[in-house]
C-alpha positions as CSV (number, residue, x, y, z in Angstrom):
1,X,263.0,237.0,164.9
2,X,260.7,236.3,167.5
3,X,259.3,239.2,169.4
4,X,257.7,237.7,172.6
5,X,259.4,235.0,174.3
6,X,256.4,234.0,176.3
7,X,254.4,232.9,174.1
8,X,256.8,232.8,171.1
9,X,254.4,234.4,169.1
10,X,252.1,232.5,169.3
11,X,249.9,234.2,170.7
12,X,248.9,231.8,173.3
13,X,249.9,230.3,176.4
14,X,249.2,228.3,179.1
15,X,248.5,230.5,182.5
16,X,251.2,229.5,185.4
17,X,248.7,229.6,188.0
18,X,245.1,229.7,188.9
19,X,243.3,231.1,191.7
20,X,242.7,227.2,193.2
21,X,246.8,226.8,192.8
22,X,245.9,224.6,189.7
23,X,246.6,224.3,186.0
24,X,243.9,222.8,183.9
25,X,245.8,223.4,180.7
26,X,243.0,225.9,179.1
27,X,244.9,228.1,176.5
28,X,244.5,232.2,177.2
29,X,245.6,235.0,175.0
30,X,248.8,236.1,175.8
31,X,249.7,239.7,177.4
32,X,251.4,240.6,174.2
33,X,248.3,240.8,172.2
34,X,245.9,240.7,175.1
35,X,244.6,244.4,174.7
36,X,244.8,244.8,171.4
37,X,242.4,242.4,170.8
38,X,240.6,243.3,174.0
39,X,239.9,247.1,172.3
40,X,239.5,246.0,168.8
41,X,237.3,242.0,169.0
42,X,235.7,241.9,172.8
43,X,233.2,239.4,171.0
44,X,235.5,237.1,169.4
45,X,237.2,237.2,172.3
46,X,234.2,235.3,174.5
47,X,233.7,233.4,171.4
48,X,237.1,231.9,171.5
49,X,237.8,231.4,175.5
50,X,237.5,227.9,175.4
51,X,239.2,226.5,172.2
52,X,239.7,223.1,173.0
53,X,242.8,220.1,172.5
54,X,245.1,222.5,171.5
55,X,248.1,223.4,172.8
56,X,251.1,225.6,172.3
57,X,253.4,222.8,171.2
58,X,251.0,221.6,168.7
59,X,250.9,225.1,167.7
60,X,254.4,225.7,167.4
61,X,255.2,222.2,165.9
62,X,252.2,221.8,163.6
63,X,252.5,224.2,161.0
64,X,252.0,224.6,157.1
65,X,255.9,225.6,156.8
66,X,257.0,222.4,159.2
67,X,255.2,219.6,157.0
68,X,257.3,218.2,154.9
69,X,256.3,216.5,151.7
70,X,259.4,215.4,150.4
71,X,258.8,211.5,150.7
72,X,258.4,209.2,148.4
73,X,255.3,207.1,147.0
74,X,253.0,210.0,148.7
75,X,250.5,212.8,147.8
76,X,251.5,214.9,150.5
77,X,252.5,217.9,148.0
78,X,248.7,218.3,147.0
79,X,247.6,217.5,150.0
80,X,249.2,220.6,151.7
81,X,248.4,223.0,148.5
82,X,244.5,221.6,149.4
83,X,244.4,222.5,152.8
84,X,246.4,225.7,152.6
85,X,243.5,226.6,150.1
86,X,240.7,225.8,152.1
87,X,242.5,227.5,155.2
88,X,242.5,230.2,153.6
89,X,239.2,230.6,152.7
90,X,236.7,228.3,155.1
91,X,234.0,227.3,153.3
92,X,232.0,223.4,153.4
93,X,233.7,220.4,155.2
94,X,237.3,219.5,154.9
95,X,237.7,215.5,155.5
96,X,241.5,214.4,156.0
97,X,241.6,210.2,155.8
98,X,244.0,208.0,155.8
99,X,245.9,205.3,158.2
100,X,247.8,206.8,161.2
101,X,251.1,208.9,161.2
102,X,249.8,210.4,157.3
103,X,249.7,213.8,159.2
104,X,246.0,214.5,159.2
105,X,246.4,215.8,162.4
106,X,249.4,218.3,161.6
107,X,247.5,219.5,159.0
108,X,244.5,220.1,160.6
109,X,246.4,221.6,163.6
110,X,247.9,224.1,160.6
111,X,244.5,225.1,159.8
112,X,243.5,226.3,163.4
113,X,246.7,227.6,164.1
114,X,246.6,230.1,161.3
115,X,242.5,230.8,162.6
116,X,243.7,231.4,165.8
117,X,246.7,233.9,165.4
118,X,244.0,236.0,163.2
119,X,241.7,236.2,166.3
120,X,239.3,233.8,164.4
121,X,237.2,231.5,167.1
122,X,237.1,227.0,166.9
123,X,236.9,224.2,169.2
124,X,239.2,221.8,168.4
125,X,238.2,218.7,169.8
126,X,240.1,215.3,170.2
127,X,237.1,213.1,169.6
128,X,237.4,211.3,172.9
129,X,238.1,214.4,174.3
130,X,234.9,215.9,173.4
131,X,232.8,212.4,174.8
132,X,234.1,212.4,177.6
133,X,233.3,216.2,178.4
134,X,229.7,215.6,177.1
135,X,229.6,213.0,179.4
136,X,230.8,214.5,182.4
137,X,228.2,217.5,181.8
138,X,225.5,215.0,182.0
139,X,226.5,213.9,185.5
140,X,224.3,214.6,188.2
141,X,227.4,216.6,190.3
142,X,228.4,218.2,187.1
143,X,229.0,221.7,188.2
144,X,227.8,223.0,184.7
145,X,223.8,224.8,185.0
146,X,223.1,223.6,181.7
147,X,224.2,220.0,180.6
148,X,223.2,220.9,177.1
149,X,225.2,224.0,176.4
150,X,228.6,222.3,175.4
151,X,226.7,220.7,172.7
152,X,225.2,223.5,172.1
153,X,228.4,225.2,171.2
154,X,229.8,222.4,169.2
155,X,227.1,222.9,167.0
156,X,227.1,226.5,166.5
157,X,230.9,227.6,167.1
158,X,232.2,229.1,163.6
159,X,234.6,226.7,162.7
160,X,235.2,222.8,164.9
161,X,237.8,220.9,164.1
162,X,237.0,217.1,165.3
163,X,240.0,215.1,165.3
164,X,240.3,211.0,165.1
165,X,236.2,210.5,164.3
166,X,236.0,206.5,164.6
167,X,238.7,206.5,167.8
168,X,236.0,206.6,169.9
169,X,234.0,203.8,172.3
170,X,231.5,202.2,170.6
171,X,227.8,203.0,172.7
172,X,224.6,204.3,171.3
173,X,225.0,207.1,173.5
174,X,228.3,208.3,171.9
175,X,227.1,208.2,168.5
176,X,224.0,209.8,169.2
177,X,225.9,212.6,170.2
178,X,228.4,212.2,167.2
179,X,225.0,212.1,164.8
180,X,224.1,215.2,166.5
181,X,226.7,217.1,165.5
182,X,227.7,216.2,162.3
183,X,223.6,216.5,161.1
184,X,223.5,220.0,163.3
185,X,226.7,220.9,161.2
186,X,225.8,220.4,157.9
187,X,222.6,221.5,158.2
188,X,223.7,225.1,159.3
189,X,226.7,224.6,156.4
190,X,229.1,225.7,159.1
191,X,233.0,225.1,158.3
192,X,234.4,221.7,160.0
193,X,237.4,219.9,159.4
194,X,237.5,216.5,160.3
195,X,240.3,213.7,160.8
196,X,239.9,209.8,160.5
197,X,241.6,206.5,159.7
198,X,239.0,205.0,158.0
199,X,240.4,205.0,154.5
200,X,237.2,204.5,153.2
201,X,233.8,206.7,154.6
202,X,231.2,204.2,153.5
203,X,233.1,200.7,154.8
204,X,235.3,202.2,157.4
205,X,233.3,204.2,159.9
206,X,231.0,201.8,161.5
207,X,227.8,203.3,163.4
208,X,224.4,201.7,164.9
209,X,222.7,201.0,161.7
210,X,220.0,203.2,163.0
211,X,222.0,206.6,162.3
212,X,225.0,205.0,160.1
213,X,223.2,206.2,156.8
214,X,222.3,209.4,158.4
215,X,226.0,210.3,159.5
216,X,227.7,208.7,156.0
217,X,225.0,210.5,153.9
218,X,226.5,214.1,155.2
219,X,229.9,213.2,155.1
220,X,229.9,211.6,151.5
221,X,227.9,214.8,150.5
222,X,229.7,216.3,147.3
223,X,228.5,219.6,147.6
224,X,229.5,220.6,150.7
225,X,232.3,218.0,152.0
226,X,235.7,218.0,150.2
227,X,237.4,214.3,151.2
228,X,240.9,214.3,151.1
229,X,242.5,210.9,151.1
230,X,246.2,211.5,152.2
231,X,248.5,208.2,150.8
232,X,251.8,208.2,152.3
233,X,254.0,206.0,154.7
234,X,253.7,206.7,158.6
235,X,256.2,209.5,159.1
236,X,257.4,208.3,162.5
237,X,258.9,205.3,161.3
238,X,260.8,207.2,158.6
């Protein structure tokens, strides 16, 4: 039964208005919960204001109960016990491949969405998504004082969830930044789950050959990245 119908209980929402009569979209915490987590986790709180791509819907749509695994030809049963394990205790790098409509995606919203109804902190980022803010950061009428703090946080947050890697515009300066985070990552061992269609890390994902080794090396690293290969047929055509 569900106990708040504004957010569902979900926890979070989208705000109906802001002061400049505009709606960006940016998830807040709803009242339901809003002061009992503003008595008990202030910090996590400012950890966790800006938490990326996702949404409500995704929330509410994306869950461990709502992916089904019944079809045929598929591994999508030990796929789910996999990441319900690793959800449930975040440790290394989690990496979902497989073609599109496999539900990487659902199960890597699943992940955050059980992080953030525990008042855990991520960034999930749509890779484009995160580009394109990098980007606009670095623009001379960005509003932002430092340029180099969203990076910054990408780095460090606790947990980042980087969805589609390989979706993204070829340029030397969007896999620099890509190389920067993925090496920044692993070196600090920091939990990351990450999504891609390459079915295969070494052939699939093609960088400048100047940071391809560096950025394969981490991924393909057995003792801290578990890759998950997800086989089944796209589920929006079944």
């Amino acid at each position: 039964m569900i106990k708040c119908s504004d957010c569902d209980d979900l926890l979070w929402v989208k705000p109906r208005y802001e002061e400049n009569g505009l709606n960006s979209g940016k998830l807040i915490l709803c009242d339901c919960v809003k002061e009992e987590v503003i008595n008990k986790q202030k910090q996590i709180l400012r950890e966790v204001e800006d938490i990326g791509d996702i949404t409500p819907a995704m929330m509410k749509k994306m869950t461990f109960k709502s992916f089904k695994t019944d079809s045929v030809n598929s591994n999508l049963e030990e796929a789910k016990e996999t990441v319900q394990k690793y959800s449930n205790n975040l440790e290394g790098w989690l990496v979902l491949t497989g073609p599109t409509g496999v539900g990487k995606t659902h199960l890597a919203v699943a992940i955050a969405g059980q992080r953030l109804k525990s008042y855990q902190s991520l960034y999930f980022g749509f890779l484009p998504n995160i580009l394109e803010r990098l980007r606009n950061f670095n623009q001379p009428s960005s509003n932002s004082q430092n340029p180099s703090a969203f990076l910054s946080f990408l780095i460090d947050c606790p947990f980042l969830v980087i969805d589609d890697l390989g979706s993204q515009a070829s340029s030397h300066w969007a896999e620099e930044k890509i190389y920067q985070i993925i090496v920044g990552r692993h070196n600090s061992e920091l939990p990351t789950v990450i999504t891609t269609r390459a079915s295969n890390i070494n052939d699939g994902l093609v960088f400048n050959p100047q940071i391809s080794e560096a950025i394969k090396s981490r991924l393909q690293d057995m003792t801290v990245v578990n890759e998950l290969p997800i086989v089944a047929p796209d589920y929006r055509a079944r």
